[in-house]
N, C-alpha and C positions, 0 to 999 in steps of 0.2 A: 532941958538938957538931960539923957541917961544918966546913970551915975556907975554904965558902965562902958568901957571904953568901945568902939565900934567893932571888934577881932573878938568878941567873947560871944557874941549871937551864933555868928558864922559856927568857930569852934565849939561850941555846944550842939549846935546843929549834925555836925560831921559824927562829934563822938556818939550821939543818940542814933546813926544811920548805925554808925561799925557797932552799937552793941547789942543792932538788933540785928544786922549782917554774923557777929558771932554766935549769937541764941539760935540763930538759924541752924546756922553751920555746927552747931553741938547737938541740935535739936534734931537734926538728918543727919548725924553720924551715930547717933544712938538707933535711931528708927534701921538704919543700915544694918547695925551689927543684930538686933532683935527679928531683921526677916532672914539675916546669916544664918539666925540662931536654929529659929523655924523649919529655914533646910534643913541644917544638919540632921537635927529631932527626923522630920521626915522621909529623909534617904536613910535613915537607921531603921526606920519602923517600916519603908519599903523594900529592906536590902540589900539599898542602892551604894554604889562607892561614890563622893564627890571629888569635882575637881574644883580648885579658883578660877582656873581661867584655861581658854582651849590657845592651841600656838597655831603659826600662822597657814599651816599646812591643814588644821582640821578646821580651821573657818575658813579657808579653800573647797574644803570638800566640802561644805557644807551650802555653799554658792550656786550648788546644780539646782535648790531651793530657788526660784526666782524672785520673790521679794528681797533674801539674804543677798547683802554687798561679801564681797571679797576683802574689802578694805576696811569691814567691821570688824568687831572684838563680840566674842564668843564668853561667858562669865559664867557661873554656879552651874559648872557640870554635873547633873547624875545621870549616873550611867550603870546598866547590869537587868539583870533578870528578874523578874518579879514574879509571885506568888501561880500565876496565872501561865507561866512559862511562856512568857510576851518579854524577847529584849526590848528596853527601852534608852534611849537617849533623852534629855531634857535641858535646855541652857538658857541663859538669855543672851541674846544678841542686838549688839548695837550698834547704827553707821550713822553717818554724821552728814545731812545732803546740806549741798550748801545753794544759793540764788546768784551769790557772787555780793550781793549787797549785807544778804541777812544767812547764819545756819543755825541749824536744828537739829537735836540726836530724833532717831526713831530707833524704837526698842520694841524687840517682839519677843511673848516667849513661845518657844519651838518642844515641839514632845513628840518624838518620832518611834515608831515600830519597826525593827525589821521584817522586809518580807519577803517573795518572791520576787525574781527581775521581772517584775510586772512592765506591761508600757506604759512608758512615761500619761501621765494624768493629772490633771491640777482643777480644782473648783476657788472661783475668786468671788466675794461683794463685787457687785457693780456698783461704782459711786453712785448713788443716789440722785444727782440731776441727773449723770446719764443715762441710767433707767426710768426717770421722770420722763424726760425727752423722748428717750429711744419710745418708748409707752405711745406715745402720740401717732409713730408712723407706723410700727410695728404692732398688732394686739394680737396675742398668743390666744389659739382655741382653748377655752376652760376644760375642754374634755383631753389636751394634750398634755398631761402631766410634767412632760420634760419641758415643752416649748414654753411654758409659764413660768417653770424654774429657771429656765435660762434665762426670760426676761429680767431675771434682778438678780443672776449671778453667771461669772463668764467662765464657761468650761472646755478647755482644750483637751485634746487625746492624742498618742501619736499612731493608735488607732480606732476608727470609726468604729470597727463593731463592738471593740472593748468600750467605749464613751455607750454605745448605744445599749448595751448589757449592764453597766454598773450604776445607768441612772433611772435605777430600781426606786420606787415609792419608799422602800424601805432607808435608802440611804440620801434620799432626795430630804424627807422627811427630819432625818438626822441632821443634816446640816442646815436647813430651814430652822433649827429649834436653838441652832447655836444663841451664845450672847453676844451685843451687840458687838464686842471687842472681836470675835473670831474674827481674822482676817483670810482664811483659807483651809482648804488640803490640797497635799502635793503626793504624787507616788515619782519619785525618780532616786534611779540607783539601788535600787532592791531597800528603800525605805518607803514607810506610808508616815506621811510628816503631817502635822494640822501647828496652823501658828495661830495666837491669838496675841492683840497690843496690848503693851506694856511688860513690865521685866518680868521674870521669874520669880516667882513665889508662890506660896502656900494653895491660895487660893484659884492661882491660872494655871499651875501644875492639874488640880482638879479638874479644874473647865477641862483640860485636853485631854486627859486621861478619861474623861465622861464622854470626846466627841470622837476622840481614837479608836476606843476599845468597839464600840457599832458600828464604826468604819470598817474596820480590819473585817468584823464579822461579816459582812454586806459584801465585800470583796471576797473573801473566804465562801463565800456562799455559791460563787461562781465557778471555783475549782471543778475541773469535769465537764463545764458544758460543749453536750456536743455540735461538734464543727469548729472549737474555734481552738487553733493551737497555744494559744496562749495560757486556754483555760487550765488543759492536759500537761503544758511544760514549764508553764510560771515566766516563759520567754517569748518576745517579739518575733 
C-alpha cells in the first residue's frame, strides 16, 4: 500500500509540467528582449529609426508582396537610409494559416529597397518534390542558363522582355547562392523586396542585406538598355 494518498502523484505531476511550462516561458522572454536588444544596438549603428509594430494600413501595403497575408502583423520595424544611400525597409511579418483542424504562424523577415516603378517581378524556391517531379518530364538544356534555373525556381514577370533581361548569370547566380531559408524576391510598387523564414533579427537582417544589395545592382545594371522602355523610364 503507498504511504501516499492516490491525488499527490497526479499533482506532482501537473506541478513539474507548469514549472517547466514557466522556465520556458521566462526562458523565451529573456531570449525575446536580448534579440530586441540586438536591434536596437543595430538600427543605431545602421541609422536606422525603429518601430514595435506597423498598423493595419502598412501591412496592407505591404500585401502587394505575395507570400505577405493582409491579415498578418508586421513587428521590429527599421526603416531610413543607409550609409550606401539605399532607402531601406525591414520587419518581421507574421500570419497565422489555419487546416480548420490544426494552425500555424509562418514568419518571414522581409528587407526591401526602394526603386524604380519597375514591372512587377518575383523569383520563388520550387518546392523540392515539385521540382523532383517536374525534373522527370521536363529536362532543361545544360547550355540554357535560365531554363535550368527556372527548373528549381518559379519566375513570373509582368513583362517578358524584362523576365528575359534580368535573368542575367549575374543575378541568376545570386540568388542560386541564397541560404536555405530565402524564400524569395519580389519587385512590386517601386520596391525590390527579398524574404527569407523566420523572424527578424540580427543575423537574417544580414542574409538580406547580402541578397538585396547584388539584386538592386543586377537590376540597376539594366538602366538604358536599348529598346526597352522600361529600362529608359523605370515604368511599365
Amino acid at each position: 500500500m503507498s504511504p501516499f494518498p492516490r491525488w499527490v502523484i497526479p499533482v506532482v505531476f501537473v506541478g513539474f509540467l507548469l514549472a517547466i511550462a514557466v522556465a520556458l516561458a521566462i526562458r523565451g522572454a529573456k531570449v525575446a528582449r536580448q534579440r530586441a536588444a540586438e536591434l536596437r544596438a543595430l538600427a543605431e549603428r545602421l541609422g536606422l529609426a525603429i518601430l514595435e509594430k506597423g498598423d493595419k494600413e502598412f501591412v496592407k501595403a505591404w500585401s502587394a508582396v505575395k507570400p505577405l497575408k493582409s491579415s498578418g502583423k508586421a513587428t521590429n520595424i527599421l526603416y531610413g537610409r543607409l550609409d550606401s544611400g539605399r532607402d531601406l525597409t525591414a520587419f518581421s511579418h507574421t500570419y497565422v494559416v489555419s487546416t480548420g483542424k490544426s494552425a500555424h504562424a509562418v514568419t518571414h523577415t522581409v528587407a526591401a529597397y526602394d526603386c524604380p516603378a519597375w514591372p512587377a517581378f518575383s523569383v520563388q524556391r520550387r518546392n523540392a518534390l515539385v521540382a523532383a517531379v517536374r525534373s522527370l518530364f521536363k529536362k532543361p538544356d545544360p547550355a540554357d542558363g535560365a531554363a535550368s534555373f527556372e527548373s528549381e525556381w518559379v519566375v513570373e514577370a509582368a513583362d517578358p522582355d524584362w523576365k528575359r533581361a534580368l535573368l542575367t548569370p549575374e543575378l541568376m547566380g545570386v540568388l542560386a547562392a541564397q541560404h536555405k531559408t530565402f524564400a524569395g524576391l519580389w519587385v512590386r510598387e517601386g520596391k525590390l523586396a527579398v524574404l527569407f523564414s523566420g523572424a527578424l533579427n540580427v543575423e537574417s537582417l544580414e542574409r538580406a542585406l547580402a541578397a538585396i544589395e547584388p539584386a538592386m545592382v543586377a537590376m540597376e545594371s539594366l538602366h538604358g538598355v536599348e529598346g526597352h522602355a522600361w529600362a529608359e523610364t523605370g515604368e511599365n
